[in-house]
C-alpha positions as CSV (number, residue, x, y, z in Angstrom):
1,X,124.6,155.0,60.4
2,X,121.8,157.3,58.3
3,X,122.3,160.5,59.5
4,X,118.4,160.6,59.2
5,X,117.7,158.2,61.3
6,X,120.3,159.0,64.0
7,X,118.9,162.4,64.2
8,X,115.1,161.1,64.7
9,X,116.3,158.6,67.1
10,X,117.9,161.9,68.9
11,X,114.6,163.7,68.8
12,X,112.7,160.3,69.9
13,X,115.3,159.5,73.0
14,X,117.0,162.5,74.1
15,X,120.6,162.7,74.5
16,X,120.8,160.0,77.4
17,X,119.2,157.7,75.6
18,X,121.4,157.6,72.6
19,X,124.3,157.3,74.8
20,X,122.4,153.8,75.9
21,X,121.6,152.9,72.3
22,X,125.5,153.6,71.2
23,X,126.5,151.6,73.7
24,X,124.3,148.4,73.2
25,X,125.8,149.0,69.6
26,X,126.5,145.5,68.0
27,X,129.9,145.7,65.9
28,X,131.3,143.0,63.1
29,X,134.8,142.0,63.8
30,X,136.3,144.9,61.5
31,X,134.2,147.4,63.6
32,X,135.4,145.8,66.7
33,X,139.2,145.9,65.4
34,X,138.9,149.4,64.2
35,X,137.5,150.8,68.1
36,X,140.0,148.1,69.8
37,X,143.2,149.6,67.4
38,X,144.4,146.3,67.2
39,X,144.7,143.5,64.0
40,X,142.5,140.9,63.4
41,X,145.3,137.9,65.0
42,X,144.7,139.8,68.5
43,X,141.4,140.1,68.0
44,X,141.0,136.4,67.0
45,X,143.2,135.8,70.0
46,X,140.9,137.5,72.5
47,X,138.2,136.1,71.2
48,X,139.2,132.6,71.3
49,X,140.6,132.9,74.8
50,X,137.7,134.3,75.9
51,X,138.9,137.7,77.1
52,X,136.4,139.4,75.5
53,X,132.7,138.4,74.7
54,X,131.6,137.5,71.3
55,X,128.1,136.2,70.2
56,X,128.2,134.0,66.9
57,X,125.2,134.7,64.4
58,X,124.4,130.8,63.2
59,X,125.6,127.7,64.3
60,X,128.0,126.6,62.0
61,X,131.5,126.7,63.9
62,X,132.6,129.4,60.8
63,X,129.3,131.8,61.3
64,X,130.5,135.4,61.9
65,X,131.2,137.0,65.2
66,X,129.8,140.1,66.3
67,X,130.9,142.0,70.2
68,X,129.0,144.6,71.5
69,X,130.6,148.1,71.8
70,X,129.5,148.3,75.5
71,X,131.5,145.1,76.4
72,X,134.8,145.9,74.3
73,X,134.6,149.6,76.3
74,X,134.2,147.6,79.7
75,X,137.1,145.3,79.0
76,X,139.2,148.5,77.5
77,X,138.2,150.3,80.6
78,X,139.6,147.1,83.0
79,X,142.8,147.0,81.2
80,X,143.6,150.4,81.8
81,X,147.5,150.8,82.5
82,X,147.8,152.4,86.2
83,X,149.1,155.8,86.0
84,X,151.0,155.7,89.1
85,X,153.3,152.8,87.7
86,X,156.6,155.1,87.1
């Protein structure tokens, strides 16, 4: 992101607001991978079983995916490992 732009969009929201707008971030599948830490078969995986939520862009059944950021750290947060499981 413009570092530009980021810093207006600071100025414009405040501090709470960006928080909002980082998380209604839309990420391409390598974006996704890269906050996930995991390859694009488990992505694909996830994806296809419907674990996570992806939004095609088009209609052709090959269009590219994109998730948004808020919705991978939602499912990231669900799945967390309980810390009292010694």
């Amino acid at each position: 992101m413009d570092q530009g732009f980021a810093r207006r969009d600071a100025e414009r929201v405040g501090e709470e607001g960006m928080t909002q707008l980082a998380e209604e971030e839309i990420l391409t599948s390598r974006q996704a991978r890269r906050l996930l830490k995991i390859g694009r078969t488990k992505l694909w995986e996830l994806t296809k079983e419907r674990i996570i939520p992806a939004y095609r862009i088009g209609k052709a059944r090959n269009s590219a995916l994109r998730y948004k950021k808020a919705d991978l750290l939602r499912w990231l947060e669900s799945n967390r490992a309980v810390d009292n499981e010694r």
